[in-house]
C-alpha positions as MATLAB code, in Angstrom:
seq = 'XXXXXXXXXXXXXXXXXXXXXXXXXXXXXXXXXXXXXXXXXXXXXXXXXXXXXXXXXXXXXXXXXXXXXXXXXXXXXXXXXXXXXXXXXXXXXXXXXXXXXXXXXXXXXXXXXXXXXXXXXXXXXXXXXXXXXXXXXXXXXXXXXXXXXXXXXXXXXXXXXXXXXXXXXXXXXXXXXXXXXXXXXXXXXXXXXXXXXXXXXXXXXXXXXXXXXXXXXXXXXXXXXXXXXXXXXXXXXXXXXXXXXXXXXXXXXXXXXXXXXXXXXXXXXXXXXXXXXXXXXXXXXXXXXXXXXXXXXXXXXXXXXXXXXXXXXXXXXXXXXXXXXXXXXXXXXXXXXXXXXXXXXXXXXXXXXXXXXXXXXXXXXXXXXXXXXXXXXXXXXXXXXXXXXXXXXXXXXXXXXXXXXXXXXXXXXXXXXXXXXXXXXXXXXXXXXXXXXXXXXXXXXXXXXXXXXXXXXXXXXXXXXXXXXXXXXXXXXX';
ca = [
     -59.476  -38.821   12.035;
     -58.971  -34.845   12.098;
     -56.614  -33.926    9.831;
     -53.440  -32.691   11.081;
     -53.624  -28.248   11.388;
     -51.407  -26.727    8.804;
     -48.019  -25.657   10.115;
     -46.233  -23.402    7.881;
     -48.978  -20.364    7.123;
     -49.720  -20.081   10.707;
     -46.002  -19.797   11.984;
     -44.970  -17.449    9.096;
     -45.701  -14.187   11.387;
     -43.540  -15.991   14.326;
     -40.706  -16.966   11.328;
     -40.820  -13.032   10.075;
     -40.107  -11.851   13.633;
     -37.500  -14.676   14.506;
     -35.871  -14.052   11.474;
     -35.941  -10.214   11.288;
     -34.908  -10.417   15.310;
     -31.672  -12.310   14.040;
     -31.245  -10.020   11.025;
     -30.938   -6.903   14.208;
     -28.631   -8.295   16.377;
     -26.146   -8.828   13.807;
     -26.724   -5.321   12.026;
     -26.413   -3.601   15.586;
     -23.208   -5.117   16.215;
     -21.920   -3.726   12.864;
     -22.898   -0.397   13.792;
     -22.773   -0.697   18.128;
     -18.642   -1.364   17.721;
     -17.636    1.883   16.155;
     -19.210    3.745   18.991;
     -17.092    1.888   21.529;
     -13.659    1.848   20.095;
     -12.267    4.945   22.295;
     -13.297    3.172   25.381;
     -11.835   -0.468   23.631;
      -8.563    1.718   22.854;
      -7.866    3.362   26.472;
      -8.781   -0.065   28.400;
      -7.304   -2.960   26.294;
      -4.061   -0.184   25.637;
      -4.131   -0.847   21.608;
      -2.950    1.397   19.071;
      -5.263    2.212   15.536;
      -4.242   -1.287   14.422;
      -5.666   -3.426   17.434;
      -8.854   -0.965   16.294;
      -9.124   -2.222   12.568;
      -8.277   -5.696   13.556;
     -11.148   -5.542   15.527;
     -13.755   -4.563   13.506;
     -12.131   -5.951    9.917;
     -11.718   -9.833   11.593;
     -15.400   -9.936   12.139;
     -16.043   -8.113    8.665;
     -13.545  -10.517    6.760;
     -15.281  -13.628    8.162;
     -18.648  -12.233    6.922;
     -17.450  -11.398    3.142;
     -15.820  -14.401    3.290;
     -18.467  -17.215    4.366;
     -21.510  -15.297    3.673;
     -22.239  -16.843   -0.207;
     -21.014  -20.780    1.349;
     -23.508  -19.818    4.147;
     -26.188  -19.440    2.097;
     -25.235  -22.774    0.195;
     -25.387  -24.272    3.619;
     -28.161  -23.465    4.350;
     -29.757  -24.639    1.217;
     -28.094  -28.260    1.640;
     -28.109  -29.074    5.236;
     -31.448  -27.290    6.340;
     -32.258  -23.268    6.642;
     -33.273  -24.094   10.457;
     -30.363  -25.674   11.950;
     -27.831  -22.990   10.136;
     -30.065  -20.357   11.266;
     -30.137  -21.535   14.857;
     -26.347  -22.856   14.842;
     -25.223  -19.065   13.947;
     -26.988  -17.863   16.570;
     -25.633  -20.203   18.934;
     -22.048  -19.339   17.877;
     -22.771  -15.608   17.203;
     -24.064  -15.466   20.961;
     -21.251  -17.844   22.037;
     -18.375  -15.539   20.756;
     -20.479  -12.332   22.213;
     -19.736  -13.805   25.471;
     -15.932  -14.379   24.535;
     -15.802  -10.930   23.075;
     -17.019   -9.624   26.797;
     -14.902  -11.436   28.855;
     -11.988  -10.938   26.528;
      -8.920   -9.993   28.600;
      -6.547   -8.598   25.884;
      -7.178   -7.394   22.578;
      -5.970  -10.918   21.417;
      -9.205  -12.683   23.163;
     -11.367   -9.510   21.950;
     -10.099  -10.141   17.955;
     -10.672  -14.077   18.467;
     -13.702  -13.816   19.720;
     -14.948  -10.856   16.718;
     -13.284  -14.194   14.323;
     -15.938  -16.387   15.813;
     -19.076  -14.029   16.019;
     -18.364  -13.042   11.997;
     -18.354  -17.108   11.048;
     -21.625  -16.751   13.337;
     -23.407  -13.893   11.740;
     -22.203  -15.427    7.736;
     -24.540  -18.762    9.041;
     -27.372  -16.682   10.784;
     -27.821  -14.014    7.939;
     -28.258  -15.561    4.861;
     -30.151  -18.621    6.507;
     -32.866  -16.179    7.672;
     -33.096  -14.529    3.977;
     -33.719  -18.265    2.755;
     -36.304  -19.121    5.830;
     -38.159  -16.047    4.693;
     -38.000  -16.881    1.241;
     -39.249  -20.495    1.636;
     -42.001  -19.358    4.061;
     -43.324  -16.666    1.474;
     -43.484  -18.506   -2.085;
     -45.427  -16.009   -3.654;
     -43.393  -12.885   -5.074;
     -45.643  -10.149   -4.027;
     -45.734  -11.541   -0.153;
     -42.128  -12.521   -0.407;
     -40.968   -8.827   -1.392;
     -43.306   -7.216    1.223;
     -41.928   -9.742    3.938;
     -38.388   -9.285    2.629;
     -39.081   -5.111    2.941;
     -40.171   -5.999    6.704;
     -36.871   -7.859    7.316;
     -34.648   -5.260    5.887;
     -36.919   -2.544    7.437;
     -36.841   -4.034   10.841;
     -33.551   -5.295   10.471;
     -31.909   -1.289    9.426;
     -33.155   -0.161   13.045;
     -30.592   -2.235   14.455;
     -28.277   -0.060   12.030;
     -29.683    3.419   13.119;
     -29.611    2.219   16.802;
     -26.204    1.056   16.963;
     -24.503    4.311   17.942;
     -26.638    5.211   20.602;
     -27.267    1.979   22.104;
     -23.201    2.053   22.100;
     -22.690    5.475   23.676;
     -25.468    4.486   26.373;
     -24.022    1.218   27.162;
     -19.975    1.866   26.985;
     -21.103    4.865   29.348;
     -22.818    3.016   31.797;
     -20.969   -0.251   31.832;
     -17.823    0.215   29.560;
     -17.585   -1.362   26.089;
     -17.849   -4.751   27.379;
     -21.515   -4.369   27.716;
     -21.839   -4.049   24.077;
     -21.258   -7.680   23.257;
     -23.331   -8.803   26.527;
     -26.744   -7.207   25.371;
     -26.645   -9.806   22.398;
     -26.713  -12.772   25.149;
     -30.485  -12.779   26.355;
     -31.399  -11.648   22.310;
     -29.624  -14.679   21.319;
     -31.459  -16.837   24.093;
     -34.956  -15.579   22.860;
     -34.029  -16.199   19.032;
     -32.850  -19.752   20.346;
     -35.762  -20.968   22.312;
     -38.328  -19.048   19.610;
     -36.539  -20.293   16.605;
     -36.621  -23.907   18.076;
     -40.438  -23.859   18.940;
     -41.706  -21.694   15.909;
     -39.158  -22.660   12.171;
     -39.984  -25.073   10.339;
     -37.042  -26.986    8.547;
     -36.850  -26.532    4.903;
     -33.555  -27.026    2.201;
     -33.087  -27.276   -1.327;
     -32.479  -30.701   -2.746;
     -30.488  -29.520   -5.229;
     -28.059  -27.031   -3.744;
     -24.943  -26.771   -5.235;
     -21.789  -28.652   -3.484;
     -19.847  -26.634   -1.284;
     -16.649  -24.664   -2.931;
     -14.387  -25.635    0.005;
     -10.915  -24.345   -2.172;
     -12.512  -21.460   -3.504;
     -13.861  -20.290    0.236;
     -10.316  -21.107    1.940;
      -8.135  -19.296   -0.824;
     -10.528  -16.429   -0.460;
     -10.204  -16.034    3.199;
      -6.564  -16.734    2.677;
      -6.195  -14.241   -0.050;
      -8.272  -11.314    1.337;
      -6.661  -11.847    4.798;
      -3.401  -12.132    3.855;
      -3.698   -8.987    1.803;
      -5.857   -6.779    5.017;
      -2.696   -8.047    7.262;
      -0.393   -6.425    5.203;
      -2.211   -3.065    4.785;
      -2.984   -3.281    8.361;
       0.324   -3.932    9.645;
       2.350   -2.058    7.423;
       1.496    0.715    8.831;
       3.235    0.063   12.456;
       5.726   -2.473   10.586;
       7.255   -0.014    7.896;
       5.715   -0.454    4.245;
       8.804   -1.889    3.344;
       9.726   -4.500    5.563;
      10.125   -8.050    4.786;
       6.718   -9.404    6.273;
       4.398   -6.761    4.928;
       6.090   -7.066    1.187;
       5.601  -11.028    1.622;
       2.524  -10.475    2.290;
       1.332   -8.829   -0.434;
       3.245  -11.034   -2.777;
       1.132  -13.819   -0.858;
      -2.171  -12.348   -0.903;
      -1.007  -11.566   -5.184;
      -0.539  -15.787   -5.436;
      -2.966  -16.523   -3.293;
      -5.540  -14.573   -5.163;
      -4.380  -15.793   -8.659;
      -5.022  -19.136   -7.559;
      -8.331  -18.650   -6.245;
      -8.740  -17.031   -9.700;
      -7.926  -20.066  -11.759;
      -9.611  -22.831   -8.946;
     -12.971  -20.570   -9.761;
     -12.487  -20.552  -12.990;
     -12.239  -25.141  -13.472;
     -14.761  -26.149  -10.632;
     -18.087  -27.414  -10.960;
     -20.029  -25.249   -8.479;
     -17.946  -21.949   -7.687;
     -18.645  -19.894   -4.801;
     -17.789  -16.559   -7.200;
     -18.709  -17.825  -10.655;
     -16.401  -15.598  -12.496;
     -19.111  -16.273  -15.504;
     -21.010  -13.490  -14.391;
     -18.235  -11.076  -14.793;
     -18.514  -11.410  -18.649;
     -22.073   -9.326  -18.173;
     -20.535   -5.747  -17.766;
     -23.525   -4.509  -15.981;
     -22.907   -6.827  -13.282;
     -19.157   -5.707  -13.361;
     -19.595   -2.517  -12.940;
     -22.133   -2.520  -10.668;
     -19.944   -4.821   -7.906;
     -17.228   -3.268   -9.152;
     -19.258    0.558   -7.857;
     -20.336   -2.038   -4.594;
     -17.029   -2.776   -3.932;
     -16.079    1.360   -3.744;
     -19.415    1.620   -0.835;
     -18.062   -0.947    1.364;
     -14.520    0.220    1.203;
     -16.144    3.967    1.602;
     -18.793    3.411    4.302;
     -16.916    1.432    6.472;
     -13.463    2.845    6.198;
     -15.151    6.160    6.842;
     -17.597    5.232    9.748;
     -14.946    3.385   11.413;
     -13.428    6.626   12.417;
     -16.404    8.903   13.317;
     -16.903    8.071   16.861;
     -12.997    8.469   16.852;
     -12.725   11.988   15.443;
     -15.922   12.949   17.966;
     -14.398   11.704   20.904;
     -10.579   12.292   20.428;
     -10.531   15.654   17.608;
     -13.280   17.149   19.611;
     -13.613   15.962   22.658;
     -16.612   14.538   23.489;
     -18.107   11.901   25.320;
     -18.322    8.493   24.253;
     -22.432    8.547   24.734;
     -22.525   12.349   23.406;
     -20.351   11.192   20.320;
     -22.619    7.911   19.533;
     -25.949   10.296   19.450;
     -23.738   12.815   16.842;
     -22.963   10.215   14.322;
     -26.833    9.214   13.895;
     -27.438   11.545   11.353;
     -25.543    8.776    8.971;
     -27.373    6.058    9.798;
     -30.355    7.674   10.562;
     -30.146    9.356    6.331;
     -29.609    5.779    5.427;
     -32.428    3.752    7.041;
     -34.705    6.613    6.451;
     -33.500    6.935    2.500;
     -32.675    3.490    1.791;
     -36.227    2.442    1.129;
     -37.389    4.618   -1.187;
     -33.701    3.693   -3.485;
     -35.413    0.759   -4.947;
     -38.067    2.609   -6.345;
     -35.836    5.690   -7.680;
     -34.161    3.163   -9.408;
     -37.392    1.714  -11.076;
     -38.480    4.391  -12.422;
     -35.304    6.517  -13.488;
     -32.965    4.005  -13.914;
     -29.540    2.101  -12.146;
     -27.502    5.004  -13.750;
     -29.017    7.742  -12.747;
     -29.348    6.956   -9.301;
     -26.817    5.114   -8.208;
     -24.502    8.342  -10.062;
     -26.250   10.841   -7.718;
     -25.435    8.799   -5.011;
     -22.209    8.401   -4.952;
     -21.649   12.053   -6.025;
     -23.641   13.075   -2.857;
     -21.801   10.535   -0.764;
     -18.090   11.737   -2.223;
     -18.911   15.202   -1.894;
     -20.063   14.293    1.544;
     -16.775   12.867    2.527;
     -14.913   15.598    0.670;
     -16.741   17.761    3.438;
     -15.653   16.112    6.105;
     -12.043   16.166    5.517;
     -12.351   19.806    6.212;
     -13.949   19.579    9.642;
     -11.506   20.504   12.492;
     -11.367   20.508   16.084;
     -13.719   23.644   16.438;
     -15.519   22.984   13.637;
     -19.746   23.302   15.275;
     -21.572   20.231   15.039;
     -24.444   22.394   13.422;
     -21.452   22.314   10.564;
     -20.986   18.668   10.967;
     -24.397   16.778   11.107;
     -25.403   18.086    7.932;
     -22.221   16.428    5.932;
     -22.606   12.865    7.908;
     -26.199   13.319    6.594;
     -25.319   13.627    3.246;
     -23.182   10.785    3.418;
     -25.965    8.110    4.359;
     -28.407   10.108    1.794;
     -25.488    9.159   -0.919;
     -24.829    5.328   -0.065;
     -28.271    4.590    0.769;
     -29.379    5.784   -2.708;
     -26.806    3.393   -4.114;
     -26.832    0.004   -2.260;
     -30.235   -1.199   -3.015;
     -30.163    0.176   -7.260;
     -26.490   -1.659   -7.368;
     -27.783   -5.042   -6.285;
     -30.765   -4.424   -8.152;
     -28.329   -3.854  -11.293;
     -26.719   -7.171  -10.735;
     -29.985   -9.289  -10.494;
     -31.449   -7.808  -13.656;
     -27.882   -8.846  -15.131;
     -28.291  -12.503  -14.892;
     -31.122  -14.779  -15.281;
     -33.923  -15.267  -12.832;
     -32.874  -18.379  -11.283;
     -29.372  -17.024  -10.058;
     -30.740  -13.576   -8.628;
     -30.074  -15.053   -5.689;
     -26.540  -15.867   -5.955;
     -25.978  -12.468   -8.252;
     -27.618  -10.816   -4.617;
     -25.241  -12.780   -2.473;
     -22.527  -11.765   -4.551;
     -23.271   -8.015   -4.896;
     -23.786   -8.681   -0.503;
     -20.378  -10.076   -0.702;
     -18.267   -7.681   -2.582;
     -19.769   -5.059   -0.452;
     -18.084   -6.418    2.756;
     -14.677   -7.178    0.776;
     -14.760   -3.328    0.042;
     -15.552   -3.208    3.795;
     -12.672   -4.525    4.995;
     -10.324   -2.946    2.431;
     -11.747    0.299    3.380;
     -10.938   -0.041    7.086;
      -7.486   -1.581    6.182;
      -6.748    1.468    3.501;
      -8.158    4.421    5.631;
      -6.500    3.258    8.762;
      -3.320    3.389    6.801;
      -3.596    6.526    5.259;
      -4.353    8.160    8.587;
      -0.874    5.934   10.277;
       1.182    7.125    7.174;
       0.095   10.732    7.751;
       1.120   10.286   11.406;
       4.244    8.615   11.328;
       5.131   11.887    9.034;
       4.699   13.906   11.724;
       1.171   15.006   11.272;
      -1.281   14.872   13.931;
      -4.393   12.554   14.013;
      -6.683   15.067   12.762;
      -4.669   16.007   10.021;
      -4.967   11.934    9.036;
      -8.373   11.748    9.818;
      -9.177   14.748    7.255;
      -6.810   12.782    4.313;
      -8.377    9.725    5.208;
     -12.021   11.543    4.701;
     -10.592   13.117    1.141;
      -9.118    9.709    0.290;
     -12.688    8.064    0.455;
     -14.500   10.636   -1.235;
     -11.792   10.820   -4.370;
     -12.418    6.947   -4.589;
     -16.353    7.486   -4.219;
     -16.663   10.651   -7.365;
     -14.440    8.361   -9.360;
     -16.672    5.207   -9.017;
     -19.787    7.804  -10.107;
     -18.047    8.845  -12.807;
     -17.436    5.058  -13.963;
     -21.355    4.076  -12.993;
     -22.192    7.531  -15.474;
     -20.542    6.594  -18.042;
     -20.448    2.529  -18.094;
     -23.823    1.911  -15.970;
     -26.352    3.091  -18.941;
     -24.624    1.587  -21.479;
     -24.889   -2.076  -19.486;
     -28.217   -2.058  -18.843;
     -28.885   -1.315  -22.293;
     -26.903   -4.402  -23.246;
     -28.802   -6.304  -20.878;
     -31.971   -5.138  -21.908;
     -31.062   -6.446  -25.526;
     -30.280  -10.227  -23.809;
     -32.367  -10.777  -20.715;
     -35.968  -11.952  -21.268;
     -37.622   -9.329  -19.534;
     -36.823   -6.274  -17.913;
     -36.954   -7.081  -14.101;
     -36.624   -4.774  -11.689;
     -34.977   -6.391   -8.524;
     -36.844   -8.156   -5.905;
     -34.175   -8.656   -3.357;
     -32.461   -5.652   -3.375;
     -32.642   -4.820    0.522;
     -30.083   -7.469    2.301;
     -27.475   -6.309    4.305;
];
């Protein structure tokens, strides 16, 4: 009898592409919203909050399910959580589309962020099961993030083109027949694999952390348009303050945590998602309101202002692979501190730019931006593998992916208020625009001079405890 053909080798160049295909649609949808938010604003009639409720309920979803996604996936099969977040990423795209209000629209971001926390970190774990050897696995892992960052570069302009053509609706439509292909691929061409001894799911610790974190982005949200002292918003900070202390001390007594607050005690891996925390809130508070200042400081076109905020992502996906290897050879600190100098000075630029400043006066600081936070994301998670031991990179990678999104959503929470206070005391949307830009890049020079001072000293510490001195592995995930 002829032996039956072997399965897994074969299929591993159809698993890289269905995985790095799912890894692009959900990058381009971080990046394609931001480009369609002026046309979102005029049609659905929302204010700068219906804005950051749209892109932080899809971002809060993500930081919140992404490490219990991965722990899925583990337990009840890579596969099926894979291919169930794409069906429910490409379910709530069509929601999103057909939304009516901005009620529908901000339901439907809910269900494509609980979506892209199943799809993402299932398709890291596919590719790692597919490629057991560490030299394949980190040159497949580079093709996923590679392949995956295009999605990142292309969101603007594959925004500007669409919202132009067919209004912002179209955005969330052009992941339908992507979603269809991963679907029908990913059912013909994966292979199922789990881990037998995955951890149990941390059901209190991931509903007090969506609680908490939520509860707290409501409040700086709303308090804008509310008044910063009025009853709901100051409940709601008190709320997200319990809430958070609770989730604190559930962490702290259950068997299998979803934030092992363990790992804090390393200081390297403090500081380091301490420093990740500052990108997220940084980056995304900051992007979120590019397209904006384009279209509504100096009046361009949607399409014309999703081709002039490429030089950010374009610095970034161009940069971001050579980080790893700065870091390798010079160090976390060094860096990771020239970074997020470059990045704060960057931002520090831009809250000078004005309504006739030239764009050949603009591109250049958006560049230096992405040069600055793409020199720092892959070195930080890098920082917090080499932190712990080898068989929780993983999970210190998940983490460091994590804590980047929480800073995410804070920063589009923060920003957006800074620029509301600045209005509702009399100042004009530029003027909050350009504190909101100074606001970010304060924050950013203060986290480099933290990773200067504390960053060397940690991974000497580390050095003196870990068993060898690994450089990370897994340092490119999104």
């Amino acid at each position: 009898m002829a032996s039956a053909p072997p399965v897994a080798v074969p299929n591993r160049t159809a698993l890289l592409t269905v995985t790095c295909l799912g890894q692009f649609m959900v990058l381009l949808d971080n990046t394609i919203v931001g480009a369609a938010l002026p046309d979102m604003q005029e049609r659905l009639h929302t204010q700068l909050t219906g804005l950051q409720w749209i892109v932080d309920a899809y971002v809060l979803l993500v930081a919140m399910l992404l490490l219990s996604g991965g722990v899925f996936a583990d337990r009840f099969g890579r596969k099926r959580m894979f291919l169930a977040g794409v069906v429910v990423f490409t379910a709530a795209s069509v929601v999103c589309s057909a939304a009516p209000s901005i009620g529908w629209l901000i339901t439907g971001r809910v269900l494509q962020g609980i979506g892209a926390a199943a799809l993402s970190p299932a398709s890291l774990a596919l590719l790692a099961a597919a490629y057991p050897v560490p030299q394949e696995r980190v040159r497949a892992i580079g093709l996923w993030a590679g392949f995956s960052g295009i999605g990142l570069a292309a969101g603007p302009l594959a925004g500007g083109v669409l919202v132009e053509a067919f209004g912002w609706p179209a955005i969330f439509l052009v992941n339908v027949p992507v979603g269809a292909v991963l679907l029908v691929a990913g059912l013909r061409t994966l292979d199922e694999s789990r881990n037998p001894n995955a951890p149990a799911i941390d059901v209190p610790g991931t509903v007090l952390s969506v609680l908490g974190v939520g509860t707290l982005t409501y409040g700086l949200i709303e308090g804008g348009s509310r008044g910063w002292t009025s009853p709901l918003i100051l409940s709601s900070f008190a709320a997200a303050v319990v809430i958070l202390a609770v989730f604190v001390v559930v962490e702290g007594r259950v068997p299998a945590p979803m934030l092992p607050l363990r790992l804090f005690r390393q200081r390297l891996f403090t500081v380091s998602n301490t420093a990740m925390i500052v990108v997220g809130f940084a980056l995304m508070g900051s992007s979120f309101f590019f397209s904006q200042f384009f279209v509504y400081v100096q009046g361009s076109s949607i399409l014309r202002a999703g081709v002039q905020t490429l030089p950010a992502t374009l610095a970034m996906v161009v940069v971001s692979p050579f980080a790893g290897r700065l870091a390798a050879r010079y160090g976390f600190r060094i860096v990771v501190t020239i970074g997020l100098t470059l990045a704060g000075l960057g931002l520090l630029a831009l809250g000078f730019v004005h309504a006739d400043t030239g764009y050949t006066n603009v591109w250049w600081r958006l560049a230096v931006v992405g040069i600055g936070f793409a020199l720092t994301m892959s070195p930080l998670t890098g920082a917090a593998i080499q932190s712990v031991s080898p068989q929780e990179g993983g999970l210190a990678s998940g983490v460091s992916s994590t804590t980047r999104q929480i800073g995410a959503v804070l920063g589009v929470a923060v920003l957006g208020a800074v620029v509301r206070t600045r209005q509702s005391g009399g100042a004009s949307f530029e003027d909050g625009l350009n504190s909101a830009f100074v606001v970010a890049g304060i924050v950013t020079l203060a986290t480099a001079l933290l990773t200067g001072l504390w960053l060397i000293k940690s991974t000497e510490s580390s050095r003196s405890t870990s068993p060898a001195p690994r450089v990370h592995e897994n340092t490119t995930s999104h």
